[in-house]
PALUMNU-239993 format. One record per residue (C-alpha): z, y negated, x. Coordinates in steps of 0.02 Angstrom, whole numbers, plus 50000, padded with zeros to 5 digits. Each point is the difference from the previous one (the first is absolute). Example, Ala and Ser with C-alpha at 12.3 -4.5 7.8 and 13.67 -1.06 7.14 Angstrom:
// PALUMNU-239993
503905022550615;499674982850069;
***
This chain:
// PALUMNU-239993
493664805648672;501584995849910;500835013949915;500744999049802;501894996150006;500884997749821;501344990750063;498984988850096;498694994149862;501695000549897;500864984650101;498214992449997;499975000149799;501884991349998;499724988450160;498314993849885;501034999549834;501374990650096;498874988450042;498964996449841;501954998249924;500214986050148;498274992349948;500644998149839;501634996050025;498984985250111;498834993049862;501345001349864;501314989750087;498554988050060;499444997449827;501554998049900;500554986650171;498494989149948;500585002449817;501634994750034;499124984550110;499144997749829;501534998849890;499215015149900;501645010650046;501594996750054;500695002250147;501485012449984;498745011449894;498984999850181;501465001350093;500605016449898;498305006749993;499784997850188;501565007850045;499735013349875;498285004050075;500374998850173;501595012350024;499165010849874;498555001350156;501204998750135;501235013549918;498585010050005;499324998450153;501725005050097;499795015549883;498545004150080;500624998550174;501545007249968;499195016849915;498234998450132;498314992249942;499515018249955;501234997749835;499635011449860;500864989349880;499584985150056;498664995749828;501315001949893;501094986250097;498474987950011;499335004449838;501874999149899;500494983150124;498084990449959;500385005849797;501724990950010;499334985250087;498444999649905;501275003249835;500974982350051;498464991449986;499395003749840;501745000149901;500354985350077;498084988750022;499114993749832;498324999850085;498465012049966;499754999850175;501525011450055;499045017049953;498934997450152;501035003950140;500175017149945;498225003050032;500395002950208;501145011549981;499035012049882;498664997550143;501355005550103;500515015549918;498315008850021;500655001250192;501195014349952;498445008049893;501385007049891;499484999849804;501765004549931;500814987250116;498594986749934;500455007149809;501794996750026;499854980650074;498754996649868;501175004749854;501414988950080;498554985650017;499665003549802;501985000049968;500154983350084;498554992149923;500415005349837;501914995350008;499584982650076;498794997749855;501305003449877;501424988650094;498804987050006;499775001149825;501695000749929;501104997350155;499084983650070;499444993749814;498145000850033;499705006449805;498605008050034;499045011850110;498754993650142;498255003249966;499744999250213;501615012350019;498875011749890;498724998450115;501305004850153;500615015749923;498345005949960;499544996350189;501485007550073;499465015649903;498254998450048;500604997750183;501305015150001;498825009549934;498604997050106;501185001750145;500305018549930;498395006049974;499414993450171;501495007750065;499325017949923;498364995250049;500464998250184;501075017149976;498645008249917;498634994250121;501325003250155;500365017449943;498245004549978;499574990950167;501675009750094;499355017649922;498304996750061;500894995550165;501285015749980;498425010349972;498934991550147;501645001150090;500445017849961;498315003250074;500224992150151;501695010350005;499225015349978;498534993350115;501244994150129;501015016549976;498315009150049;499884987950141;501705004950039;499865018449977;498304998450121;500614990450109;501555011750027;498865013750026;499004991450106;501544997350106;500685016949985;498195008650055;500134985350148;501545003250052;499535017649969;498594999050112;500764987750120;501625014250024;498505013950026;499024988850115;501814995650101;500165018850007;498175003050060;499974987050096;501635010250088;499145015849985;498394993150071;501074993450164;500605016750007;498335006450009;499574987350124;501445004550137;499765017449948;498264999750048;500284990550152;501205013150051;498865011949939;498874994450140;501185000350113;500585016849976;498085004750010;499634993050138;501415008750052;499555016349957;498154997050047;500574997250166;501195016449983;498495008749934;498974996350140;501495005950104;499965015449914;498195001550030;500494999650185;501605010649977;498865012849927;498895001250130;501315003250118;500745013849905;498165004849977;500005001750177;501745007150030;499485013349861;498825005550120;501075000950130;501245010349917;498595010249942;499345002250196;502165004050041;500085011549842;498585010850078;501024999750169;501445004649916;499205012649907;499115007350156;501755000050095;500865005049859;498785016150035;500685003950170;501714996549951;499785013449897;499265009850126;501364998950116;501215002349879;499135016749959;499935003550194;501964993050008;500435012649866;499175014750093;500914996150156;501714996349926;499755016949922;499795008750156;501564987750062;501045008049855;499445017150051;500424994450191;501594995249928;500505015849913;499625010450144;501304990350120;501115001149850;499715021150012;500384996250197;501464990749976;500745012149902;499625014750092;500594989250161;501704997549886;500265017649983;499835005050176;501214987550041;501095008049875;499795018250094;500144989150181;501814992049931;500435019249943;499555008150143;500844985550122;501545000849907;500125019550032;499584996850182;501654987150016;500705014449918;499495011250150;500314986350103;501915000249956;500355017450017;499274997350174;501114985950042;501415011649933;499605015750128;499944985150125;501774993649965;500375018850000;499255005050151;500894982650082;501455007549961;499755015950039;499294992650164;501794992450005;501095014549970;499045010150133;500484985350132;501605001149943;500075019950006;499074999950183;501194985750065;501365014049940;499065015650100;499984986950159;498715007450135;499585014449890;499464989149860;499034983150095;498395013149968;500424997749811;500534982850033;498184996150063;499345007849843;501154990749902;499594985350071;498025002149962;500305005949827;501084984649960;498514988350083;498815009049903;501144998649854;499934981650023;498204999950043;499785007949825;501114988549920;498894983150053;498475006649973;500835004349813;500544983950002;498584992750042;499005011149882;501264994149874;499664981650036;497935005349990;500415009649839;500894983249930;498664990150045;498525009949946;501124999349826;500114983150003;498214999750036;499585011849855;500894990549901;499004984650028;498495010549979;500425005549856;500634982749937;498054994350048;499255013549934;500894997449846;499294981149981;498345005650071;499945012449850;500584984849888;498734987750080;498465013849964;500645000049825;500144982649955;498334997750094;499275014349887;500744989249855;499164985550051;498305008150056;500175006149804;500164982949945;498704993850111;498935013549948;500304994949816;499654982350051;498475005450092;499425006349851;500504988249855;499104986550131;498555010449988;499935002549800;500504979450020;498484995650106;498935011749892;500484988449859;500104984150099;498195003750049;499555002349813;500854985649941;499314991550149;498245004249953;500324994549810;500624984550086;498444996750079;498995005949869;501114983449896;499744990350152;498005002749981;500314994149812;500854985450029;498854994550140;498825000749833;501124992349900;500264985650130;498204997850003;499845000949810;501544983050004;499084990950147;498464998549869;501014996149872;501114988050075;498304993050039;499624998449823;501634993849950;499874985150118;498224996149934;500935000349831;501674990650059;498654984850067;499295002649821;501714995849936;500414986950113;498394989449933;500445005849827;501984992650038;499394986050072;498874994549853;501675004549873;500904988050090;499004984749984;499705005549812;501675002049984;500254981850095;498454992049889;500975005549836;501694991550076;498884983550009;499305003049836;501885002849928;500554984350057;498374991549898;500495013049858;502114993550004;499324981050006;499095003949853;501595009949906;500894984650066;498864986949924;499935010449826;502035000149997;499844983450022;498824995149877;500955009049852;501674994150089;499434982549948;499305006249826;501735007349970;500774983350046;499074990149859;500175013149900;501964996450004;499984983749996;498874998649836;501535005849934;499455019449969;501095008450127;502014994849966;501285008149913;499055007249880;499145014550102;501675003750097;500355016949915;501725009949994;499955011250161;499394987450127;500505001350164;500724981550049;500894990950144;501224986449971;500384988250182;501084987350024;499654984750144;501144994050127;500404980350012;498444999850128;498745008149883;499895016050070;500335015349914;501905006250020;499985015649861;498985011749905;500395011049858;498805013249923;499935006049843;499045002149823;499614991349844;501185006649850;499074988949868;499514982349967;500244989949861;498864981949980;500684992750171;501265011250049;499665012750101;501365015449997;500265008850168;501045014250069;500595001050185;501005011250089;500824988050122;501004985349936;499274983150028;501254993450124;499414981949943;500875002249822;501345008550056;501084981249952;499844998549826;500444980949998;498294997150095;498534993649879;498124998450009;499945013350132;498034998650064;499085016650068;498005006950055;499315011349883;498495010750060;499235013249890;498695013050081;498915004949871;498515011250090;499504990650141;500514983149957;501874989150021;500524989549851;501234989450109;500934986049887;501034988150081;501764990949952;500405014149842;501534998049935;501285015549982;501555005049945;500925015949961;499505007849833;500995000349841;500585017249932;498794999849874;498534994650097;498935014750107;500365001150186;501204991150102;499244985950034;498954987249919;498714989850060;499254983849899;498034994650062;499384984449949;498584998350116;498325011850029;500165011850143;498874996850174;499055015450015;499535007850162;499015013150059;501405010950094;499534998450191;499495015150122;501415009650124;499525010350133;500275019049978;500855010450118;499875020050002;501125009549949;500215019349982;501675002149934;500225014549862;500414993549824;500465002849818;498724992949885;500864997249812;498654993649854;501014989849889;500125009149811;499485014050030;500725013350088;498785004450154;500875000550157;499335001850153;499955000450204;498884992650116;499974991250147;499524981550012;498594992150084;500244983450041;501244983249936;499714982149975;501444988549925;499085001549844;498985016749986;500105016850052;498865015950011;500705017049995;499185015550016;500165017849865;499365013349959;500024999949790;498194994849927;500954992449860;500334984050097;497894996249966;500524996249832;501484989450039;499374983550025;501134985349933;501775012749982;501324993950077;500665011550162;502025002850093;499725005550160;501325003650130;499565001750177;500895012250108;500864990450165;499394985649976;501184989850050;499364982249926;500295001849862;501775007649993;499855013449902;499204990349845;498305007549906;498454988549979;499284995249854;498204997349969;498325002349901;498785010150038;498364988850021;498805016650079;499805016250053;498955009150112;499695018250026;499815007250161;499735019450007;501225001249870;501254988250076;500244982949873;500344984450093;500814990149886;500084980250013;501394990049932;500494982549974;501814994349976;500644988249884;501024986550120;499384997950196;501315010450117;500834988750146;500725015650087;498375009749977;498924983750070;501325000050159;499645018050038;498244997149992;500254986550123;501025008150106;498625015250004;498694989350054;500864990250110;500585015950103;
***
């Protein structure tokens, strides 16, 4: 269907009137020629009236091309050019038959459908008619008026105004037929708005659903593997159960044991305690035993005391006998002396002499040798007493001793008293938790009849869970088709001319690229739509275009995509240029063409469960969370305010903490749903522009 385009219809109007003036021009030089043939004119009239006529039409026409086809102006140059040339002819012709050839051209002036323009020629055609009239009357000597030149000027009239009223006519009967085709058109608008507005939330509860199914989908494998480990693990601890079962009757059977050893100990125990009653009798009588050769030793001690008295007054006797020995020696030895003096008379004495002094000596070795006995039975003594001494000390740290053994004795006793008691409690626990054990074998019975239970139960959960992963895939196919579907409504949507510059609103997130000499895209600048004014579209980026960085380059060409909800407006070759400092932004963009519309396509998400800080744009909630997952053009995140139900549509910051990708810049996004879970909001997001860095993590995370 071919759209309405001033300009065009415009150039049609003057290429038409250019050629009815041609057609004219034609017939009026080919009639006057066969006039001239005829001798009815002369020739230089023709020749002036030719010349006249034709650059009049030629002057014209390289007007036209000079100033485009589409020439506003261009009536008043055909009309005003066709009025002089048509003026030449009748000032100049005597014939009736000149008035004619203005007929055409009135035709022609119902192409511009312009009343005042029609008004205007037709009071110049009057002018002309009346002044030739009046030349040809006083000027040319005709004396009198022509009845037929009446006739002309009435016709004229008739024809001008004819041409005006049909003009208004086709005005009239075009406005009424436009506003019947404004208001038919205005409902289709508003019909195709609706269509629109669906068809956006039709998208948006797609997508929606398609995100929720991606994420279920996830989940569900997750319950898969988890069930598959599930029955691992339970086979696993089936088979640990049943080794439990065995375990227990082992110690079910060791408990007994130790109960059969518990009475042994118990019973010897018993005659420990005996014997350490009989032990404690005896070492009594062993400390009694003891005390008495203590009493012995001591007594022993102190006759050896009397013994060492009496034995050193005994070498005291000795002495004074081994004195009157050395006396009686020499006594013995003055006698000799005194009978060798008397001679004969004293040998009598001498003999005497001589036995005292041998019994003097006699005396002396047996003191001698009782002095040597004497010294010995000292020394002897001395040991004795020396081992008397350290028997005495032996018997008392061997009292000492029997005392702590004694003490021992006992305390073992009073210990084996209370070891028996403990011992019976012991076995009285023992007895209980042979009960107990018996009480766990039946239950661990039961709890494998359960666990098999379970198994059958997991086992059925997994193919569910498997049958609804099949049924998923029919479910996405389906989301997939419906995208589709509306995709393609969205696309004729645009190109019936409904979706353009028009609905771009200030705000709009948008993406200016620029192509390398191979076609492929070289750079991309983000940013948002400051205003828009007919075809100019005002933006505002952070980054300078490097691509009008030279001034002194022209007709710079760009991409221009435009996410609205779920769909890309993507025109191609749009011209920009910096802006002027009274225009909005800094840059401008000029669109002469209808977008291509697109249904934006599907990323993969990735998980993610980085804390974050969640910003709502004007207002002043602020708020941390932690995310959920990331595509290169959503997000979910996941908090803990309720608010975030009512939320759909705003327009969220959120920073993610060490996440690397994204260099320490916040996404934006709009909040398309929310779920609650337990009082936890998962909250879904779609950005405005697709994320290259974001789609090469995701990559990256899948592919590792």
């Amino acid at each position: 269907m071919e759209q309405y385009d001033e300009k065009y219809f415009r150039a049609k109007a003057n290429m038409r009137a250019g050629i009815t003036f041609l057609v004219v021009m034609a017939l009026t030089t080919v009639f006057y020629y066969f006039k001239m043939n005829k001798g009815e004119i002369e020739q230089d009239w023709f020749v002036k009236m030719a010349v006249i006529g034709w650059a009049l039409y030629f002057g014209i026409s390289i007007t036209l091309k000079i100033k485009g086809n589409d020439f506003i102006h261009y009536r008043y140059f055909m009309g005003i050019g066709y009025q002089l040339f048509f003026a030449y002819i009748l000032w100049t012709q005597l014939g009736n038959d000149s008035y004619v050839f203005i007929l055409p051209i009135i035709a022609a002036f119902t192409l511009f459908k312009d009343p005042k323009f029609i008004r205007r020629m037709m009071w110049i055609t009057l002018i002309m008619v009346i002044g030739s009239n009046i030349y040809k009357v006083f000027a040319m000597g005709a004396g009198k008026s022509d009845d037929t030149l009446v006739l002309a000027f009435g016709l004229i009239v008739i024809c001008y105004i004819c041409t005006i009223m049909a003009v208004k006519h086709l005005i009239q009967s075009d406005g009424a037929l436009t506003a019947s085709i404004e208001a038919n058109l205005a409902r289709v608008v508003q019909t195709v708005e609706q269509v629109k507005e669906a068809s956006n939330s039709v998208v948006d509860g797609v997508t929606v659903v398609r995100e929720l199914a991606d994420e279920n989908k996830e989940d569900a494998n997750d319950v898969v593997r988890g069930m598959g480990k599930l029955a691992d693990n339970h086979g696993i601890l089936n088979e640990k159960t049943m080794s439990s079962m065995d375990m227990t009757t082992v110690i079910d059977t060791q408990v007994k044991n130790v109960a059969g050893l518990m009475e042994q100990v118990v019973e010897t125990i018993g005659t420990s305690i005996e014997h350490a009653n009989t032990s404690s009798a005896e070492l009594d009588e062993v400390v009694e035993t003891t005390n008495k050769m203590a009493a012995l030793s001591a007594e022993v001690e102190r006759i050896l005391e009397e013994f060492k008295k009496e034995f050193r007054n005994v070498k005291k006797e000795t002495g004074t006998i081994e004195g009157i020995s050395n006396k009686t020696n020499l006594l013995a030895l003055n006698a000799s002396i005194e009978a060798a003096r008397a001679g004969e008379a004293g040998k009598g004495f001498a003999v005497v002499a001589d036995e005292i002094r041998d019994l003097s000596s006699g005396t002396q070795t047996s003191s001698s040798r009782i002095m040597e006995a004497l010294a010995h039975l000292e020394e002897t003594s001395e040991k004795m007493m020396g081992a008397i001494g350290e028997t005495v000390e032996l018997i008392q740290l061997n009292m000492d001793k029997v005392a702590n053994v004694s003490k021992s004795v006992d305390d073992i006793t009073e210990d084996a008293t209370g070891l028996g008691e403990n011992i019976k409690v012991v076995e009285r626990a023992v007895r209980e938790v042979e009960s107990s054990n018996r009480t766990l074998v039946d239950n661990m019975k039961q709890v494998c009849q359960v666990m098999e239970v379970m198994t059958g139960n997991i086992t059925d959960a997994e193919q569910t869970t498997k049958t609804m992963l099949s049924k998923y895939e029919e479910s996405a196919n389906s989301a997939v088709n419906i995208e589709n579907v509306v995709g393609k409504l969205m696309e004729e949507l645009g190109v019936g001319g409904f979706m353009g510059v028009q609905d771009i609103r200030e705000g709009m997130k948008v993406a200016v690229s620029f192509n390398d000499s191979t076609g492929a895209r070289k750079n991309e600048y983000v940013g948002e739509v400051a205003g828009w004014a007919e075809k100019n579209i005002y933006i505002s980026v952070e980054t300078a275009i490097d691509e009008l960085a030279d001034r002194r380059v022209k007709d710079v060409k760009c991409q221009l995509r435009i996410v609205v909800n779920n769909v890309l407006y993507s025109w191609e070759s749009v011209e920009i240029r910096m802006a002027k400092s009274d225009e909005q932004g800094n840059y401008v963009l000029t669109v002469e063409t209808n977008p291509k519309v697109f249904n934006r396509r599907k990323y993969p998400r990735a998980p993610l469960a980085n804390m974050c800080t969640v910003r709502v744009k004007e207002t002043d909630l602020l708020c941390c969370g932690n995310m959920v997952n990331i595509s290169a053009n959503g997000f979910a995140f996941a908090v803990r305010e309720p608010v975030f139900a009512e939320l759909k549509g705003q327009e969220v910051s959120v920073e993610i903490d060490d996440f690397e990708v994204l260099n320490d810049e916040y996404l934006i996004g709009n909040i398309i749903r929310c779920s609650n879970n337990d009082g936890e909001y998962i909250v879904g997001c779609r950005m405005p522009v697709d994320n290259r860095l974001i789609e090469e993590y995701v990559s990256r995370s899948f592919s590792e």
